[in-house]
C-alpha positions as CSV (number, residue, x, y, z in Angstrom):
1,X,0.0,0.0,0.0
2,X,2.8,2.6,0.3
3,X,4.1,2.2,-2.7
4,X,0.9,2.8,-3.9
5,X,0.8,5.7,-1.8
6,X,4.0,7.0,-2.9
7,X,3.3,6.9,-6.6
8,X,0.2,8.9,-6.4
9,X,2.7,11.8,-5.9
10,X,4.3,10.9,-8.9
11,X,1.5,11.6,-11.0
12,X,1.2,14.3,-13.2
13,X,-1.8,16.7,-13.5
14,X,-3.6,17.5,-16.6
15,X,-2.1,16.7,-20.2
16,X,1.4,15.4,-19.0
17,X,0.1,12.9,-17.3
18,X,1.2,9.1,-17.6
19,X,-1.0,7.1,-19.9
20,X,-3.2,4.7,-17.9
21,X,-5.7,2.4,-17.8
22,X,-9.0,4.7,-18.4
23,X,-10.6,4.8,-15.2
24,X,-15.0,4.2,-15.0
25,X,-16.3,7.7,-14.9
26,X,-18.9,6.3,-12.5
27,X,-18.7,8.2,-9.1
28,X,-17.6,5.8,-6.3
29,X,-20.8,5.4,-4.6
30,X,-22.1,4.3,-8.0
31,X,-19.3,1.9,-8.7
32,X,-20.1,0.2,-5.7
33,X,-23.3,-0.2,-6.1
34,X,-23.1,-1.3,-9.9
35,X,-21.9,-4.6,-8.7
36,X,-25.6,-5.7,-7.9
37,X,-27.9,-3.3,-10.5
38,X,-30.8,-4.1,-8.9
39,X,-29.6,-2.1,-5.6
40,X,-29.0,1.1,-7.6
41,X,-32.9,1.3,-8.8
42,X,-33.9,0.3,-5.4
43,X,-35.6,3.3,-3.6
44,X,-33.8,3.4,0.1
45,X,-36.2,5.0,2.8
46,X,-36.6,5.6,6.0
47,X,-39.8,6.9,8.3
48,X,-39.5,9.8,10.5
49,X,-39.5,7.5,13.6
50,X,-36.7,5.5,12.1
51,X,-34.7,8.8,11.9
52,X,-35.8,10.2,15.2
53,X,-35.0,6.4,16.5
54,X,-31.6,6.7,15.5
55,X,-28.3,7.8,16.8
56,X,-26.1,9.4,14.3
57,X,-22.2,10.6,15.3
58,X,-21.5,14.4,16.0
59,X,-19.5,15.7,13.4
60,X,-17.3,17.5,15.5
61,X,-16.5,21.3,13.9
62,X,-12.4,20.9,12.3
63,X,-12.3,24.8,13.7
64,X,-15.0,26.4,15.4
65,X,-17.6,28.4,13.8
66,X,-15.5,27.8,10.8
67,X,-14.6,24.5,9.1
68,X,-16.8,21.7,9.8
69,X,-17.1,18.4,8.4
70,X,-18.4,19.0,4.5
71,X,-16.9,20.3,1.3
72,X,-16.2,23.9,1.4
73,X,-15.2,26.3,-1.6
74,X,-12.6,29.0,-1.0
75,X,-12.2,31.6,-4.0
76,X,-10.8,34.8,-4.2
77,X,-8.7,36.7,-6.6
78,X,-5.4,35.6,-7.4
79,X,-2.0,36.4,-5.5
80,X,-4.6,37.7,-2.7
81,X,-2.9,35.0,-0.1
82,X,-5.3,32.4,-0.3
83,X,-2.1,30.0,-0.4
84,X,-0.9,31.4,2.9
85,X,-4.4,31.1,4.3
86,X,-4.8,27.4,3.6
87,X,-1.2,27.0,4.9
88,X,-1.6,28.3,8.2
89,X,-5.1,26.4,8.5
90,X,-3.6,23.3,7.5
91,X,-1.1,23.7,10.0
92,X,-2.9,24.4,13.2
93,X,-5.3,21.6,12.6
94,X,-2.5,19.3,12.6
95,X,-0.9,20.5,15.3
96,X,-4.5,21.0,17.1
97,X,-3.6,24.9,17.6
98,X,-6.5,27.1,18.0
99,X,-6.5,29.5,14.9
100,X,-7.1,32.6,16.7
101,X,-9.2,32.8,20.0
102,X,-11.2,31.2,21.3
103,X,-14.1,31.5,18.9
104,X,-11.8,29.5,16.9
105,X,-10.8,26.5,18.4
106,X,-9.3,23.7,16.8
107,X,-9.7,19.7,16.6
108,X,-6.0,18.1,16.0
109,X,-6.6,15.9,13.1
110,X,-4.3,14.2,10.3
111,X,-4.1,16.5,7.4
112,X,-3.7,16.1,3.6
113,X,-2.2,19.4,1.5
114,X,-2.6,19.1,-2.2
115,X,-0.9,22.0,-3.2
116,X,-0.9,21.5,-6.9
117,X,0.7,24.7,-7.7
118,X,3.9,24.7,-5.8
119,X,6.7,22.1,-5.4
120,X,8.2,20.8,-2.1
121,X,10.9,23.6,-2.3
122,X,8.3,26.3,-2.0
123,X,6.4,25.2,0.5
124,X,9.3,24.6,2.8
125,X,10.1,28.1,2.1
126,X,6.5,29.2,2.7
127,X,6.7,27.5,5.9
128,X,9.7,28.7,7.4
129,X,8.8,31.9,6.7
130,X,5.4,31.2,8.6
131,X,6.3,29.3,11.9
132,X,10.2,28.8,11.8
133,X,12.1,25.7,12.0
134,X,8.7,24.1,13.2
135,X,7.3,20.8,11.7
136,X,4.6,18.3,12.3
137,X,4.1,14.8,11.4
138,X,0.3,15.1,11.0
139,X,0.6,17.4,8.1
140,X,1.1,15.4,4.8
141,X,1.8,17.1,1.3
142,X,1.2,16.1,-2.4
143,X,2.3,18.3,-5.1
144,X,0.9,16.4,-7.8
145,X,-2.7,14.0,-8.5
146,X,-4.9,12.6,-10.9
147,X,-7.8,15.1,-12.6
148,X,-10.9,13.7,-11.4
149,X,-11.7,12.2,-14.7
150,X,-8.6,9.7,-14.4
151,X,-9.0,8.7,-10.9
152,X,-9.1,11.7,-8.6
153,X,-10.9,10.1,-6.1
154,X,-9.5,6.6,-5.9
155,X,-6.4,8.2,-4.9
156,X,-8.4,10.2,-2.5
157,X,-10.4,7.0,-1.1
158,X,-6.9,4.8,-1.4
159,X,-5.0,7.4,0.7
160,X,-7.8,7.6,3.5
161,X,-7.9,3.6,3.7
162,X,-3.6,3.9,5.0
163,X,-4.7,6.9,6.9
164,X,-8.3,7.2,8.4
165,X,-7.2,10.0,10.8
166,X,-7.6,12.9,8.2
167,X,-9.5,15.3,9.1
168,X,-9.1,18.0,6.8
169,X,-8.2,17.7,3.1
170,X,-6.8,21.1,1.1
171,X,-6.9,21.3,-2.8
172,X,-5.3,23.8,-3.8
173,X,-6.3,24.1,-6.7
174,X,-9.9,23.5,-8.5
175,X,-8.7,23.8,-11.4
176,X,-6.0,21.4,-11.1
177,X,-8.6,18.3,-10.7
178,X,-10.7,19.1,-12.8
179,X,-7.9,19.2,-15.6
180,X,-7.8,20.3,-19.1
181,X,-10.7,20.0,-20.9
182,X,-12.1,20.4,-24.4
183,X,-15.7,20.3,-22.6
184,X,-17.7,23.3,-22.3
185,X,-18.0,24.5,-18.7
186,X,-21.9,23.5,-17.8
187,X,-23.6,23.6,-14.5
188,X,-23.9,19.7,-14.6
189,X,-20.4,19.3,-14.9
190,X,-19.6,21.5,-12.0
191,X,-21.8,19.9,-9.9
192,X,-20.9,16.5,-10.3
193,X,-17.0,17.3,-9.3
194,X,-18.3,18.9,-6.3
195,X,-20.8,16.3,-5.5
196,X,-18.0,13.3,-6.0
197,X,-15.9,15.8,-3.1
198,X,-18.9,16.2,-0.8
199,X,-19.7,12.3,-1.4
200,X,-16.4,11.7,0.0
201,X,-16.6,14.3,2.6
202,X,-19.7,12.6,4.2
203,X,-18.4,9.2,3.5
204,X,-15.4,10.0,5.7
205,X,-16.3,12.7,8.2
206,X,-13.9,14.7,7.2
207,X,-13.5,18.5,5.5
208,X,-13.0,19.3,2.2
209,X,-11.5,22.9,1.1
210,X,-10.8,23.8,-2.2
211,X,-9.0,26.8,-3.3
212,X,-10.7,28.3,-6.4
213,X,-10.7,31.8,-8.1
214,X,-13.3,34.4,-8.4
215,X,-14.0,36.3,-12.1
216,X,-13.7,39.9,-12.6
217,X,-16.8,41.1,-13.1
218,X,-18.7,43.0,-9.9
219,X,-21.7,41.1,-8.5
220,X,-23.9,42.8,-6.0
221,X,-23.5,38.8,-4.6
222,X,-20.0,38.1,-3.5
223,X,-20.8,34.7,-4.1
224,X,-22.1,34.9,-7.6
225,X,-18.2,36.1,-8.7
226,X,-17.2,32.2,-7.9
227,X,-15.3,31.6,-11.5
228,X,-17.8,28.6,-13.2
229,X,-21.3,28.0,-12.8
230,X,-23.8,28.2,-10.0
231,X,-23.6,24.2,-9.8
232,X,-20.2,24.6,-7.8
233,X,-21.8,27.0,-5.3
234,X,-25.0,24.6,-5.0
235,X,-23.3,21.6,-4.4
236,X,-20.9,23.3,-1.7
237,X,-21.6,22.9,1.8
238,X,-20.8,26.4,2.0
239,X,-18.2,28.5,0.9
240,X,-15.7,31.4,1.8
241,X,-15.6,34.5,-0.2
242,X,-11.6,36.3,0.4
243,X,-11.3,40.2,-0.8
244,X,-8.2,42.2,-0.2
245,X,-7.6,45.6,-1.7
246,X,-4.1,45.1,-3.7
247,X,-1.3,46.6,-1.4
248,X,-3.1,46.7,1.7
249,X,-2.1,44.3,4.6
250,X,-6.2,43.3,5.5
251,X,-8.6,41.1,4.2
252,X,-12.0,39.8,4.4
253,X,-13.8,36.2,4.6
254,X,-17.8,36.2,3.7
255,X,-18.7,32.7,4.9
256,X,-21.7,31.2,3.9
257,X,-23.1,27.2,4.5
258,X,-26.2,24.7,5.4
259,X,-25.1,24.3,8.5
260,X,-23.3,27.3,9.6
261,X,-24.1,31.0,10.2
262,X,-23.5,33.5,7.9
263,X,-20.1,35.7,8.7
264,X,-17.8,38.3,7.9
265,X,-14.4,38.2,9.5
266,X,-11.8,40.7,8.9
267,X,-8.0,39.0,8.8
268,X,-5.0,41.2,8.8
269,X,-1.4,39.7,7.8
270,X,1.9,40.2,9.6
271,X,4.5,41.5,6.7
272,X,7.2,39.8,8.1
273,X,5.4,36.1,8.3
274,X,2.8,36.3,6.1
275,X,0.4,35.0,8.9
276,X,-3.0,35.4,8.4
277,X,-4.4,37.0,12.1
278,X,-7.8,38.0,13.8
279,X,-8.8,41.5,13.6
280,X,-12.5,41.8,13.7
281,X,-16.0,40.5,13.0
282,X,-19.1,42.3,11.6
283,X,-21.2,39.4,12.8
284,X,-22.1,38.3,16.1
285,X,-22.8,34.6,16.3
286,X,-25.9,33.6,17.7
287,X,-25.4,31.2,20.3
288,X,-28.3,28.7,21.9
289,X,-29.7,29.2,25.2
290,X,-28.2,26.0,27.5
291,X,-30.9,23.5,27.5
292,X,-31.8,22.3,31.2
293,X,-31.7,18.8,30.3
294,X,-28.1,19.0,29.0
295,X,-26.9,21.2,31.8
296,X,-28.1,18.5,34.4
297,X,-26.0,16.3,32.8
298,X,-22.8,18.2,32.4
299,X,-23.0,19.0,36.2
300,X,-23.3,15.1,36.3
301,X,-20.7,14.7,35.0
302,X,-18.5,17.1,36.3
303,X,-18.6,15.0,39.5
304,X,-18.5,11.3,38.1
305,X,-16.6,12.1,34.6
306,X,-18.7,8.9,32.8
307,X,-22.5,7.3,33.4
308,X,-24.3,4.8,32.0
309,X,-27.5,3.1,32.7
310,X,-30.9,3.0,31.5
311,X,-33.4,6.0,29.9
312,X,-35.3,4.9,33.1
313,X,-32.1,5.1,35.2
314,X,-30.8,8.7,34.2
315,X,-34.6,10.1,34.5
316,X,-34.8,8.9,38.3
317,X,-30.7,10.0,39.1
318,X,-31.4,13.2,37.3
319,X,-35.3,13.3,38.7
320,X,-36.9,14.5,35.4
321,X,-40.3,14.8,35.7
322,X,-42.8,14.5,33.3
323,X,-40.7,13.4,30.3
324,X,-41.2,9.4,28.8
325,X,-38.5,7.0,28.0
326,X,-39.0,7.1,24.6
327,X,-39.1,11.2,24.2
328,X,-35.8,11.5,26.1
329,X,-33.9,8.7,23.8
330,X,-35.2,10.9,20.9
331,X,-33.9,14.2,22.2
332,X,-30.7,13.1,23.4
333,X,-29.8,11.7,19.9
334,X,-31.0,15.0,18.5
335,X,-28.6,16.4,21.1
336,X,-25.6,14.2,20.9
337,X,-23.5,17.6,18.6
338,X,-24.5,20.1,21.3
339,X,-23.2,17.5,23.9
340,X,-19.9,17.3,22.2
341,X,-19.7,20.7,21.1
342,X,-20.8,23.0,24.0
343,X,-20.0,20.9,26.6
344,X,-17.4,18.3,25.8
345,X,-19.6,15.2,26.6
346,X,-19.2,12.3,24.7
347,X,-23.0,10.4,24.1
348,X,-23.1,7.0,22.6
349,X,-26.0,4.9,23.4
350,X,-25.7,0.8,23.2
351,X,-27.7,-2.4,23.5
352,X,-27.3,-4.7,26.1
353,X,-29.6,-7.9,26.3
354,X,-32.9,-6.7,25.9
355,X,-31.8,-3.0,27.5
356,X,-31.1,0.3,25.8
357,X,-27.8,1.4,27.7
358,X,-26.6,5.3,27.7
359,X,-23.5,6.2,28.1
360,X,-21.7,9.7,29.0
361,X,-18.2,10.7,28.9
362,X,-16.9,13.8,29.9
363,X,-13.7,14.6,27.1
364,X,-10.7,16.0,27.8
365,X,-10.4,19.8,26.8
């Protein structure tokens, strides 16, 4: 497997590429499920109790009211520093350094750089001038891939089977997956590359962000100046918007997503690094009032650190009144992000004989 894994680097992007094998155009989802036909014209379903039944893992947030687990775009105009930007992300997620304050904290996880414009030289020059002499062994490069077309994301997939820690992969940039083309650029096209990175990005529980340019032409939309068609913007999970007036030091981010609130941070970088830092925000996040249910169990657990026992068990310890068995399993699988999240409690609830077993754990910070 790492030879495998070493001679995806090898590969070139675009025209100079090796000659191989043509790869099956068919998404990977698809290719697995072509091996049995029938399963692929099968309607899947699932009642509203089935879902509210269920217990699905948090995804944990890669950086706070930032980066979650999803497929992200990040465009702005070129030689702007989106290069550094990505650079210093990538680095404090795998050293699991909070990016700025605390509104940003981060999640140390395994990280994957493609930076398809540079070469190794370059970024060990970008580096030093950024943090030093520092390293880390979490953060992994590639300067070179396949275009989606000849196998993108078996590479992908292949390198997240030898390394299922990754939290965060950067693509830097669009362009240079998608390849050279003779296709005209359509809205279906766009949003079947996205939608093969945001299949993967669920798949794995992991983030996605590509690097990607914005066109000329004003838009009273920041968002509609994303270079291609609206199918790479509606595919997205969300996406990040970076302006910067040519020779001044400040930026701006205009983030955007399904599952995140709107923002607009303004960044600042340090002449002599190149590090992207905080300066301000126009938005103020909207934060949920603490729900009494979860506060009687983080006190809980302040004291005993991990519980488990039965729905029954944790309404008599915790003397809830007037809630049923049933409607408490419900919300605390509708709760199980906000327990994680907000107050670094770890829910997981098991079978055992013919009993329905919770279990809490309080995380380290």
């Amino acid at each position: 497997m790492m030879n495998k894994m070493m001679s995806a680097q090898d590969a070139a992007v675009g025209a100079a590429a090796e000659q191989t094998p043509e790869v099956d155009k068919l998404n990977i989802a698809e290719a697995e499920a072509a091996v049995n036909p029938a399963d692929r014209l099968s309607l899947q379903t699932e009642t509203l109790n089935d879902v509210m039944d269920s217990f699905y893992e948090p995804r944990e947030p890669i950086i706070d009211n930032l980066l979650y687990p999803g497929t992200y775009i990040l465009a702005g105009a070129s030689k702007i520093g989106k290069s550094f930007l990505v650079a210093e992300i990538a680095f404090h997620v795998a050293e699991g350094r909070d990016l700025w304050n605390e509104k940003y904290r981060t999640k140390q996880g395994e990280v994957l750089y493609l930076a398809l414009e540079d070469d190794l030289q370059r970024i060990q020059t970008r580096y030093s001038k950024m943090f030093g002499t520092e390293g880390s062994s979490h953060l992994h490069f590639a300067t070179a891939s396949k275009t989606v077309d000849e196998g993108f994301l078996y590479q992908l997939t292949e390198y997240l089977i030898v390394r299922p820690q990754t939290s965060l992969i950067i693509i830097d940039t669009l362009q240079k997956i998608r390849g050279l083309s003779n296709e005209t650029i359509s809205y279906s096209k766009d949003y079947d590359v996205i939608t093969q990175m945001k299949n993967l990005s669920d798949k794995n529980n992991l983030c996605i962000l590509i690097v990607h340019h914005t066109r000329k032409q004003d838009s009273e939309d920041c968002f509609e100046k994303i270079s291609g068609t609206n199918g790479l913007m509606g595919s997205a999970d969300a996406a990040i918007i970076m302006t910067r007036r040519r020779g001044s030091s400040e930026g701006k981010l205009t983030i955007t997503g399904r599952d995140q609130q709107e923002q607009i941070i303004h960044i600042e970088q340090d002449p002599k690094t190149l590090v992207w830092g905080y300066k301000e925000s126009e938005t103020t996040l909207w934060q949920e009032e603490d729900d009494p249910l979860l506060l009687k169990i983080s006190e809980m657990l302040l004291l005993e650190k991990e519980w488990s026992g039965t729905a029954t068990g944790l309404i008599e310890k915790l003397r809830l009144d007037g809630i049923a068995v049933n409607a408490l399993s419900r919300k605390l699988n509708s709760k199980a992000s906000d327990l994680c999240s907000r107050y670094s409690i770890r829910y997981s609830p098991s079978r055992r004989s013919d009993s329905r077993i919770l279990t809490f754990k309080l995380m380290e910070k």
